[in-house]
N, C-alpha and C positions, 0 to 999 in steps of 0.2 A: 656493261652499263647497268647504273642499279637500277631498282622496281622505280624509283622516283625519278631517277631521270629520265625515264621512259614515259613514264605516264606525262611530266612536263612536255619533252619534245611531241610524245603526243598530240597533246593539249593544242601546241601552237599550231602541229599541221593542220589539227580539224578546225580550228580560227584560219590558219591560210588557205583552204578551199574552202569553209564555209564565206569565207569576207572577198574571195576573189571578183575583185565588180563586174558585173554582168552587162557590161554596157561596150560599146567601140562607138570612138567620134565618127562621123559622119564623112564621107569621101571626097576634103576639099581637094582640089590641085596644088600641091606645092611650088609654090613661086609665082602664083597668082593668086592677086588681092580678092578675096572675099568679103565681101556687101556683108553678108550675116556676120561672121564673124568679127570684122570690123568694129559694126555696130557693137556688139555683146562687149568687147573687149573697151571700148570709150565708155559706154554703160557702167560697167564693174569699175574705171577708173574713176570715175564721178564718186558711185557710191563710197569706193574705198578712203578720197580723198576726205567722203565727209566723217568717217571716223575718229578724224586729227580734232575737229574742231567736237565731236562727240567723247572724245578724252577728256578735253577739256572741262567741259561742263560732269565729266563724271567724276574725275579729281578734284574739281574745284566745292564742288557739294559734301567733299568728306573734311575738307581743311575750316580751321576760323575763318568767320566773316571779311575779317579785317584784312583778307590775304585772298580773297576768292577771284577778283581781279587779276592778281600779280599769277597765279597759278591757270586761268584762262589762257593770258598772254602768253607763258611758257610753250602752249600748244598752238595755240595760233600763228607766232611769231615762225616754229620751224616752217608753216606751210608755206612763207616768203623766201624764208633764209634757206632751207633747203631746196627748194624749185632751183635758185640762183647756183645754187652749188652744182646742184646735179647736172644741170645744161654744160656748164661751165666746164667742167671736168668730173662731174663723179660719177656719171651712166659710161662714159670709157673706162675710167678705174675699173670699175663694176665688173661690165661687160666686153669691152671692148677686147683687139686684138692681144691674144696671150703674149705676158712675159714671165715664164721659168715657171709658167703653172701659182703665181701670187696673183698675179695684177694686171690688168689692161692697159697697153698704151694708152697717149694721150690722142690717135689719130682722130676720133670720135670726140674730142672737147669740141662745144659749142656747139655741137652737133652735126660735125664736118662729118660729110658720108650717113648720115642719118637719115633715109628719104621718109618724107611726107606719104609718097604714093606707091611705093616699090619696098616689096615686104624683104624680110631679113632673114634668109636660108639656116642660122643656124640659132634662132630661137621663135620665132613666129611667122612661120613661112607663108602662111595666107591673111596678114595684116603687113600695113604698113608700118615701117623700121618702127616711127615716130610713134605709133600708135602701141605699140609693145614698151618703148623708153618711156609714154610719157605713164602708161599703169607701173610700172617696177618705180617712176618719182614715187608714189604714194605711199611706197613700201618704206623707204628711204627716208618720207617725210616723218611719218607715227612710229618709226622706231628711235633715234633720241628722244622723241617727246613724250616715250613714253617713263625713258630715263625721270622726267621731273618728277614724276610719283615719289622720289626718293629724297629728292631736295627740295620739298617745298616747304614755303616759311622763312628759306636762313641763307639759301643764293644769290650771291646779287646777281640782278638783272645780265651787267655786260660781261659780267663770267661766265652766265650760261649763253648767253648768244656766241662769244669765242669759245667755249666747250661744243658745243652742239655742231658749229662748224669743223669745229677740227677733228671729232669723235668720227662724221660724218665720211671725213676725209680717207682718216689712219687707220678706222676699226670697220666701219660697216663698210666702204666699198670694198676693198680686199675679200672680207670676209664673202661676199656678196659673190667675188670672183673664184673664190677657191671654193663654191657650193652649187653656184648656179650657171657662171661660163663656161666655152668651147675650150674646153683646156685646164677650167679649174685642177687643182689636188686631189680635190676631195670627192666633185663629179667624175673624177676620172677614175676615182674608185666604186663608185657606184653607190653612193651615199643617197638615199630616199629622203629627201625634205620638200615634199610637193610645193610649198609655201609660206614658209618661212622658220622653222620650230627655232634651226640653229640662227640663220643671220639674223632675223628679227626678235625670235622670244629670248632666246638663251642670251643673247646677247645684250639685248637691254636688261634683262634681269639682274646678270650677274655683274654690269655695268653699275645698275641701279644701286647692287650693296658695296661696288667699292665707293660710289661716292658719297653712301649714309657713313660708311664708317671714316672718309677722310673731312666728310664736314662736322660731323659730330649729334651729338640730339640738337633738336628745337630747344629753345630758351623759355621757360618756364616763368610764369609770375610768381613770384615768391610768396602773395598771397594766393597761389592757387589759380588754373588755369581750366577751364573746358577744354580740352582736346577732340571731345567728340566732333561725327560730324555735325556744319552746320545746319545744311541744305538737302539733306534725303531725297526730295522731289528733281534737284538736279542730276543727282546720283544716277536715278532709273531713268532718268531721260534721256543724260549722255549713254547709260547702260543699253538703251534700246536700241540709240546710234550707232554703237559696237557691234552690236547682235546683227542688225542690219546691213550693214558695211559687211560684217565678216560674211556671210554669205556670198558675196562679191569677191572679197579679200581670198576667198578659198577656190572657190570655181572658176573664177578669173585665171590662175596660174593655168588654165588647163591650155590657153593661147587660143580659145575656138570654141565656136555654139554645137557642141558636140557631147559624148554623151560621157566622156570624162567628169566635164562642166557637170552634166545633172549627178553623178557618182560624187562629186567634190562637193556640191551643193548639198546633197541631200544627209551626206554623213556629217556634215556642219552643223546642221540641227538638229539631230538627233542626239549629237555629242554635248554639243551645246545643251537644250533640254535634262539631259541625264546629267550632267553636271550639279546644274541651276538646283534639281530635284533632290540630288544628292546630298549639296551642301545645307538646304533648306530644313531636309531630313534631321542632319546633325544638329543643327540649330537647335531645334523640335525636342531633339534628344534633351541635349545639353543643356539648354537655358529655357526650353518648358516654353518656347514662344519660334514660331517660325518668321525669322527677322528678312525685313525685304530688300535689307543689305547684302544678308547673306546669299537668296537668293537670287541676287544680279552678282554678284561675286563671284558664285559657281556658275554662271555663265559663261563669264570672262575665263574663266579658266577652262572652261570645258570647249571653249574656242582657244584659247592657248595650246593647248594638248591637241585635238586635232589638226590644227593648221599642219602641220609636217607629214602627214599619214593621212588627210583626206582622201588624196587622188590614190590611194593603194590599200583602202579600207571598204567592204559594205558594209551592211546593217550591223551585221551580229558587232565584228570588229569594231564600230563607231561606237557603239553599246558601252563595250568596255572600256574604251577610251577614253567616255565619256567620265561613266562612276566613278573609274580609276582617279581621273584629274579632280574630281568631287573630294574626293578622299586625302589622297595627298597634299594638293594644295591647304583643305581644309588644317589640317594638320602641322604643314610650315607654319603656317600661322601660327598656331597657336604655341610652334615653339621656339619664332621668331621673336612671339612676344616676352620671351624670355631672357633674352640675349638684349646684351648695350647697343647693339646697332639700329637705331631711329630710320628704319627703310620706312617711310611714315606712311606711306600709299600701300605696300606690300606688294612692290613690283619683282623684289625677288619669287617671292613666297608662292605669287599666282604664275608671271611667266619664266621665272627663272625656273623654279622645279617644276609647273607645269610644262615649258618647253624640253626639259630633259625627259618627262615620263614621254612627252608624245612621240619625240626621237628615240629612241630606245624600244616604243611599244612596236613603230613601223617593223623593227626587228623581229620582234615575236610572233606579231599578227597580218603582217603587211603580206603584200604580195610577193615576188621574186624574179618577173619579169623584167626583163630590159637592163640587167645590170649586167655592165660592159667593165669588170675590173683589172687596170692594170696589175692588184698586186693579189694573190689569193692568196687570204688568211687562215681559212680553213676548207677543205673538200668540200663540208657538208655545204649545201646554198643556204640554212637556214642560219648555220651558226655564223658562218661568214658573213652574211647581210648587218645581225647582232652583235659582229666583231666592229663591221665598220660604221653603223649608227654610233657605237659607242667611242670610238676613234674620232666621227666627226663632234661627236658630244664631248668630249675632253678636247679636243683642239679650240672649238668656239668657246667654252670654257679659260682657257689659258689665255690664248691673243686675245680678248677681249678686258681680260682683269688686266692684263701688262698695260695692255693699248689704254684702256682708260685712266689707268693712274700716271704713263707719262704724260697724257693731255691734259691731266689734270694739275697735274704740277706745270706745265709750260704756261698753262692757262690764267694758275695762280702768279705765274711771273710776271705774267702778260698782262694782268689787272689788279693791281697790289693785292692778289686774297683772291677767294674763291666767296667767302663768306662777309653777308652786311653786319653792319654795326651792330649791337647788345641796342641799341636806342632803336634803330629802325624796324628791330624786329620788333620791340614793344610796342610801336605804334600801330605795326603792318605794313607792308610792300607793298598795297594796295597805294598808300600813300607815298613812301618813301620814297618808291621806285616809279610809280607813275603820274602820282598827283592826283589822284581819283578816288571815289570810295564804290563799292558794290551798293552799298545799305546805308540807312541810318543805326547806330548805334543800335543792337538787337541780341538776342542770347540766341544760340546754337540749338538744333534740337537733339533734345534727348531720346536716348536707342539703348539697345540691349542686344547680345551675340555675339559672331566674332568673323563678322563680315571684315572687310578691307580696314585698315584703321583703326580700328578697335583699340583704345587701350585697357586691357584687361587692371 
């Protein structure tokens, strides 16, 4: 082995005993419902839930005025349409009883066998079933919505409500099942994604750019358009709801008021933080002004990055996490902005390759605990862990770009097009698509950096 590969494999074992969390949950009974636990876990579903509609308004403050409406809706609308779906059949898909290691039966649709009161042995043993189904909806709800980041401006309306349902269906409950159920592929390999890097981030990201590139850019006025954002102050407000939520969003997976939860919790903010800092930094650098775009951007992405490595991260490990996603993501950008693909929000850029560093870092820096693998890729436990984050990272990579472009194509069948009219984007979707305006007639505010949206 050379002087360099020594000193890397190094590198990551003094990261895996220095980051190994110092914490063990608390001594509930399994198979009996806990009060504490309970509570915490209805709590984190609340907060997380409010995220979806804190998307919202963080999207909606980057796009024209004339469209801030129709981009609210995109997020708000999943929290109806996906609740209905998940009940319905997509918490079995998900979760439910394994077939062939893809997909859950349907015996759990509508929630048959889902007790209100009598907890679930093989994912939340000291909560009720219902109370575990209905925190994982919230997962399920903000991950297409977060897909709109990509198409807003130029979707119609009833294509993305038949998208979102069908995406919901074909890509993320599978996905959901081969990462996180009794039986999945990819848990059965021992794949580390405490809370979502692969089924939620990677997955809307790289959703996100197949559908900038099968919609195409936004439609530009001929005599010249503002693309910047409008709304900045909605920006950081929805940004604060994200920051908030996520905290919940990460600690939450831990199923218990236990001290996982405060390890999940606590490397959340610190990632987050170091992110925010990082990217602010470069700002600072680059354009001589520290932009407050930028700095809720790097947030968002430094909660991107560690979502999948929370629960198997401490301090030092969340550190780098953090910068790391500061960095990189910082960087998509800017050479995203280079390329014909109109990802207009930079939902690739932040969770698309932020979700891939933080899956992959779990390898380097994570723990090595508890990993029960049917298949061993290598002796070593360190390389083997990095064989298989990057294994589930190219697999949610792949089923996600197929799965979203035949839905997207069945979608377009489904409602003659995927994309509105040259006319109604002139006007706004605001109007077109709902009949309503945000504002009176008003100019956009002007910004500098190379926060989310940015066009350079």
């Amino acid at each position: 082995m050379s002087t360099l590969r020594r000193a890397l494999f190094g590198a990551c074992a003094l990261l895996a005993v220095s980051t190994t969390p110092a914490f063990a949950d608390a001594a509930s009974t399994p198979g009996r419902v806990d009060s504490g636990d309970t509570a915490w876990l209805l709590l984190c579903a609340a907060l997380v839930f409010i995220m979806t509609p804190g998307l919202g308004f963080f999207y909606a403050g980057m796009i024209r005025s004339k469209n801030a409406l129709s981009v609210l809706m995109q997020s708000f609308v999943a929290c109806g349409l996906i609740t209905l779906q998940w009940v319905a059949i997509g918490y079995s898909i998900a979760f439910g009883p394994d077939v062939h290691h893809l997909f859950g039966n349907l015996s759990w649709a509508f929630f048959k066998n889902v007790s209100a009161s009598a907890p679930s042995p093989l994912y939340a043993p000291t909560v009720p079933h219902q109370a575990f189904a209905i925190y994982q909806l919230m997962f399920a709800i903000i991950t297409p919505a977060l897909i709109s980041g990509a198409v807003v401006e130029r979707m119609k309306f009833q294509a993305y409500v038949v998208f979102i349902l069908l995406w919901a269906t074909f890509v993320y409950d599978p996905l959901a099942h081969w990462v996180w159920a009794d039986g999945g592929w990819l848990a059965r390999m021992g794949v580390h994604d405490f809370a979502g890097g692969t089924v939620v981030e990677i997955a809307s990201g790289v959703s996100a750019l197949v559908m900038a590139l099968l919609l195409g850019p936004r439609s530009k006025n001929p005599f010249g358009d503002d693309m910047r954002p409008h709304n900045l102050p909605f920006t950081l407000l929805g940004g604060c709801l994200l920051w908030f939520g996520w905290l919940a969003f990460n600690s939450g997976s831990a199923g218990s008021a236990g001290g996982s939860a405060v390890g999940a919790f606590v490397a959340t903010q610190i990632a987050m933080s170091a992110a925010a800092v990082t990217w602010m930094a470069a700002d600072w650098i680059m354009y001589k002004k520290p932009t407050t775009l930028g700095f809720i951007s790097g947030a968002v992405a430094g909660g991107v990055a560690i979502t999948p490595s929370c629960g198997y991260m401490g301090i030092s490990g969340a550190l780098a996490v953090g910068i790391g996603a500061g960095v990189i993501c910082y960087l998509a950008i800017r050479i995203k902005n280079k390329i014909a693909a109109d990802d207009s929000l930079d939902v690739f850029g932040v969770h698309g390759c932020g979700g891939m560093w933080g899956v992959l870092a779990n390898g380097f820096f994570g723990t090595l605990g508890g990993t029960a693998a049917a298949v061993v890729l290598s002796p070593n436990p360190r390389i083997h862990q990095i064989l298989v984050q990057a294994l589930a990272m190219l697999a949610a990579i792949a089923f996600t770009a197929i799965g979203t472009v035949v839905v997207a194509m069945v979608t377009k069948a489904a409602c003659r097009g995927l994309r509105t009219t040259g006319e109604d984007e002139e006007v706004g979707l605001d109007e077109a698509d709902h009949g309503e305006a945000a504002y009176s007639p008003g100019e956009g505010a002007h910004m500098v950096g190379s926060g989310m949206a940015v066009v350079e």
